[in-house]
N, C-alpha and C positions, 0 to 999 in steps of 0.2 A: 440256473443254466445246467443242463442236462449233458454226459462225461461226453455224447457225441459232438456237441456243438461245439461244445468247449473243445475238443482238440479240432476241429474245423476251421475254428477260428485261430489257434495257437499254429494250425500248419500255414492257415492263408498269413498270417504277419509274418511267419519265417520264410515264405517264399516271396513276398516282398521286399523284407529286408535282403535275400539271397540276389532278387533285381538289380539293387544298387551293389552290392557285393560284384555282382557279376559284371560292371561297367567298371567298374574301380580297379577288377582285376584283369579286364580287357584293358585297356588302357595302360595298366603297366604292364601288360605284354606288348604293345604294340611301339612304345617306348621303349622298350628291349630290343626290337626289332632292327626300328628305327636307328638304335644307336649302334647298335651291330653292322649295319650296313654304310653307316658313315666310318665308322672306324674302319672297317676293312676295305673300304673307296679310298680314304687317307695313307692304308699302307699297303696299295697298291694289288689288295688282293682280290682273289674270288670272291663273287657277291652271291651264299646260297639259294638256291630258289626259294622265293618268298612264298610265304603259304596264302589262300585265298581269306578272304575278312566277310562277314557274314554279320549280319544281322538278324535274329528270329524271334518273330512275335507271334501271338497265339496261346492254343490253350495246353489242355496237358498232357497232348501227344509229344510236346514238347518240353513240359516240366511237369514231372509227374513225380512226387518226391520220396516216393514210397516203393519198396521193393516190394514187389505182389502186391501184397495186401497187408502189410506188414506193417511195422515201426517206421518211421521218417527214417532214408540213410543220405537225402542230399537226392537231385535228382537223376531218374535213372532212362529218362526218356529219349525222342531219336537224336537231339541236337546235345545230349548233355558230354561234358568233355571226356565221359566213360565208352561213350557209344560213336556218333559220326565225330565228333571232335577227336576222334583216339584214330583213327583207320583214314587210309588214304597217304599220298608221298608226293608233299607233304599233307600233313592233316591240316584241316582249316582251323583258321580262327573263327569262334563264334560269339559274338555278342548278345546273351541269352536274355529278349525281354519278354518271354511269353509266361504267363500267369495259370494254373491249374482252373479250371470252371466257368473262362470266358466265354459266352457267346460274342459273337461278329458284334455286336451293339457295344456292348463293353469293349473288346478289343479296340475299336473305335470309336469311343469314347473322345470328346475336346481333350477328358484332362490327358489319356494315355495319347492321342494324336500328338500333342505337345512334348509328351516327353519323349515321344518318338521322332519326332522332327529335332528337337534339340540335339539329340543321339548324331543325327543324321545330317545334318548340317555342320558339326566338331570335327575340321579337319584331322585334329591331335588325335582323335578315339581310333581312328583306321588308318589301316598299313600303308594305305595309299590318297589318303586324302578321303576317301569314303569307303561301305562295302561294295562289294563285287555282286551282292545280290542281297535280297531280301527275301528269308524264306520263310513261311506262312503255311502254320496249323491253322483252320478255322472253318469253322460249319458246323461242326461234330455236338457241340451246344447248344445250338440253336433248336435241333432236332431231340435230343436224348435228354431224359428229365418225365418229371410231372406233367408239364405239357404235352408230350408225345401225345395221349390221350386225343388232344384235337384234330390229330391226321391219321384217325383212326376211324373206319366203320365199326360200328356197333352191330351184335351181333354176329359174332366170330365167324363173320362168312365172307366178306368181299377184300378183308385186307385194306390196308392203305386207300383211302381217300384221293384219289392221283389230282383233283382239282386245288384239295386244302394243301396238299402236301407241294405240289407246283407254286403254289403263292407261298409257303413258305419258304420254297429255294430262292423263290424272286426276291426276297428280302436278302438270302444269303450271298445272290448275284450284286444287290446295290449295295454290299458292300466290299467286294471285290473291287466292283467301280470306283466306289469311295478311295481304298485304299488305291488303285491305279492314278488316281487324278489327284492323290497326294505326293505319289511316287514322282508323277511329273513336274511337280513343281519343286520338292527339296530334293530329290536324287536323281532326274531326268537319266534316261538311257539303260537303268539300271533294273535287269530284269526280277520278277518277283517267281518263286518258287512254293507251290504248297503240292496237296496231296489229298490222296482220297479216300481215307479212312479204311477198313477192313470189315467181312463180312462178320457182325460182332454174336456171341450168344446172350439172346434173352434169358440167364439162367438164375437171375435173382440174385447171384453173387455180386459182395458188396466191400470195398471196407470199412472202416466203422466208423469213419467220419463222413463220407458220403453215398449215396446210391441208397436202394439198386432205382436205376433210369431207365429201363425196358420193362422190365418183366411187369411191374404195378399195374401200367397203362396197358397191355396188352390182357393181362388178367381181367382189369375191368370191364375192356369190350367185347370180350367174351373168346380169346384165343390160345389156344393150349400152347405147350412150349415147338412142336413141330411146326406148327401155323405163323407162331412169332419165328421163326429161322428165314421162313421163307419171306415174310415182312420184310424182316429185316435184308435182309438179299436184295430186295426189290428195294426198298430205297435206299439204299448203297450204290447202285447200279444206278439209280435216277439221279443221284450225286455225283456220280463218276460223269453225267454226260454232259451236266452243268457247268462241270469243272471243265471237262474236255473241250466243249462249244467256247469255254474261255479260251482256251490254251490254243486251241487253233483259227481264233479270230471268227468264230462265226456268227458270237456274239459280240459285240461290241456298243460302245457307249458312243453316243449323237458324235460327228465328228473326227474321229477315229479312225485308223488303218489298222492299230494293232492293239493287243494289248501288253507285248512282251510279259508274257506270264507261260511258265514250265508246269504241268502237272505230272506227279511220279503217282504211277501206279500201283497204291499200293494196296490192292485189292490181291488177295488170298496169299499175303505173304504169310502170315499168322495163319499157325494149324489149327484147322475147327474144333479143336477142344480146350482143355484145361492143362495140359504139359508145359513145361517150361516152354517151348514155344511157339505156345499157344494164347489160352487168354487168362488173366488173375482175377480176371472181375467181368462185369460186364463191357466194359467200355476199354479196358486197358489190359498191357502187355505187362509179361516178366520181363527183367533183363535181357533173357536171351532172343526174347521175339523184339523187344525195343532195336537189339542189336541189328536183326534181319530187315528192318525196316528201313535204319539207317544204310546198309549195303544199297539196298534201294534206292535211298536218295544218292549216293557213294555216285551208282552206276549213270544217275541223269547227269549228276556235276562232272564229270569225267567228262562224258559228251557232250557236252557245253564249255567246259573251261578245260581242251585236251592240253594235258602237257603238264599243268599245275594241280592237282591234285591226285 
């Protein structure tokens, strides 16, 4: 096994075990809470404002465990308790179940469905008998990788494929649906929140356990690095309307009125280059752009839950 794999694999089993870490020590936060607010019911006092309880699954906009490009230091992404978990008054609680390298097919996987629904179903895990939202990295894998290649013309001339590239979102839409028609049945009521990625640079930058996911596929069909900008522009922008057409009910699933689902736009929060922030690789943020992007999420959750956050 070769040094890349090997820590590929060394970082995905520590951010599974970091999974169950991260419920275990949801849980006894919320057992703190909980007991704080009985004792101070008991002795007749003020009951602080309770903070909001979150859920979040997805991929590694969400847990991304690497500073840049860097060493592991724990993750530095939008939900992790450095970044939206740290800002707001009060800051939420987050119950971090998203995985680095998911696509939607894995995300929703039987076995991750289950332990996503167990999650969701344990009164004891949340502050209030469940979370107050479920919020949702996902798409961004489905697209970026080796595969890219297929929703690409050949011959560095017409860009993106808009028929292959459309049938690919429609798989990233069924499973939005999928997760909607789970939501309805173990968290009814409970709105879902995700987002829509950034306009990213094809620039070959990589860390040394995965990537580079642009630049190869754009190489081989024949597109310099200004041609892949504007690619990538354009299906960002065809993700953003996906997502949107979600968020405002224009799509919807057989039977349906809504889908209660929020998307934060986070299209050109990250500065188009390589500066702190900006981008560390192809696909992902430093710290500090992780940071801007959670203000982003900050500013939807405010106007949605005014008062508490």
């Amino acid at each position: 096994m070769d040094t890349r794999t090997q820590f590929a694999n060394e970082l995905l089993e520590a951010s599974k075990a970091a999974q169950v870490a991260n419920a275990q020590a949801h849980k006894a936060a919320v057992d703190r809470i909980k007991g704080s607010v009985t004792l101070r019911s008991n002795l007749r006092a003020a009951t602080p404002k309770l903070p909001l309880d979150f859920l979040a699954i997805g991929d590694s906009w969400f847990e991304y465990p690497l500073t840049g490009n860097g060493l592991p230091i724990g993750n530095t992404a939008i939900v992790a308790d450095s970044q939206l978990g740290a800002i707001g008054n009060p800051p939420p609680r987050i119950l971090n179940q998203a995985l680095h390298g998911q696509a939607t097919t894995a995300m929703l996987s039987y076995e991750n469905q289950e332990k996503i629904r167990n999650v969701l179903t344990d009164p004891s895990q949340w502050i209030s008998g469940r979370p107050d939202a479920i919020l949702v990295s996902a798409g961004g894998d489905n697209i970026a990788g080796d595969q890219f290649a297929i929703y690409l013309d050949y011959g560095g001339t017409t860009g993106l494929d808009p028929t292959r590239f459309k049938a690919l979102l429609g798989d990233v839409q069924a499973a939005y649906f999928d997760l909607f028609a789970f939501r309805d049945i173990f968290a009814p009521g409970i709105p879902i929140i995700g987002h829509t990625y950034d306009y990213a640079l094809p620039n070959g930058v990589h860390p040394i356990c995965a990537g580079p996911w642009l630049q190869p596929s754009l190489d081989f069909a024949g597109y310099d690095y200004n041609a892949g900008l504007a690619i990538i522009h354009s299906a960002i922008d065809i993700f953003f309307d996906v997502m949107n057409d979600l968020a405002t009910d224009k799509t919807l699933p057989p039977g349906k009125t809504t889908n209660n689902f929020i998307v934060v736009d986070t299209r050109t929060t990250l500065s188009g280059d390589t500066s702190q922030t900006g981008w560390a690789n192809e696909l992902h943020a430093y710290p500090p752009g992780f940071a801007a992007l959670a203000k982003k999420f900050l500013t939807v959750l405010q106007a949605k839950f005014p008062g508490r956050i």
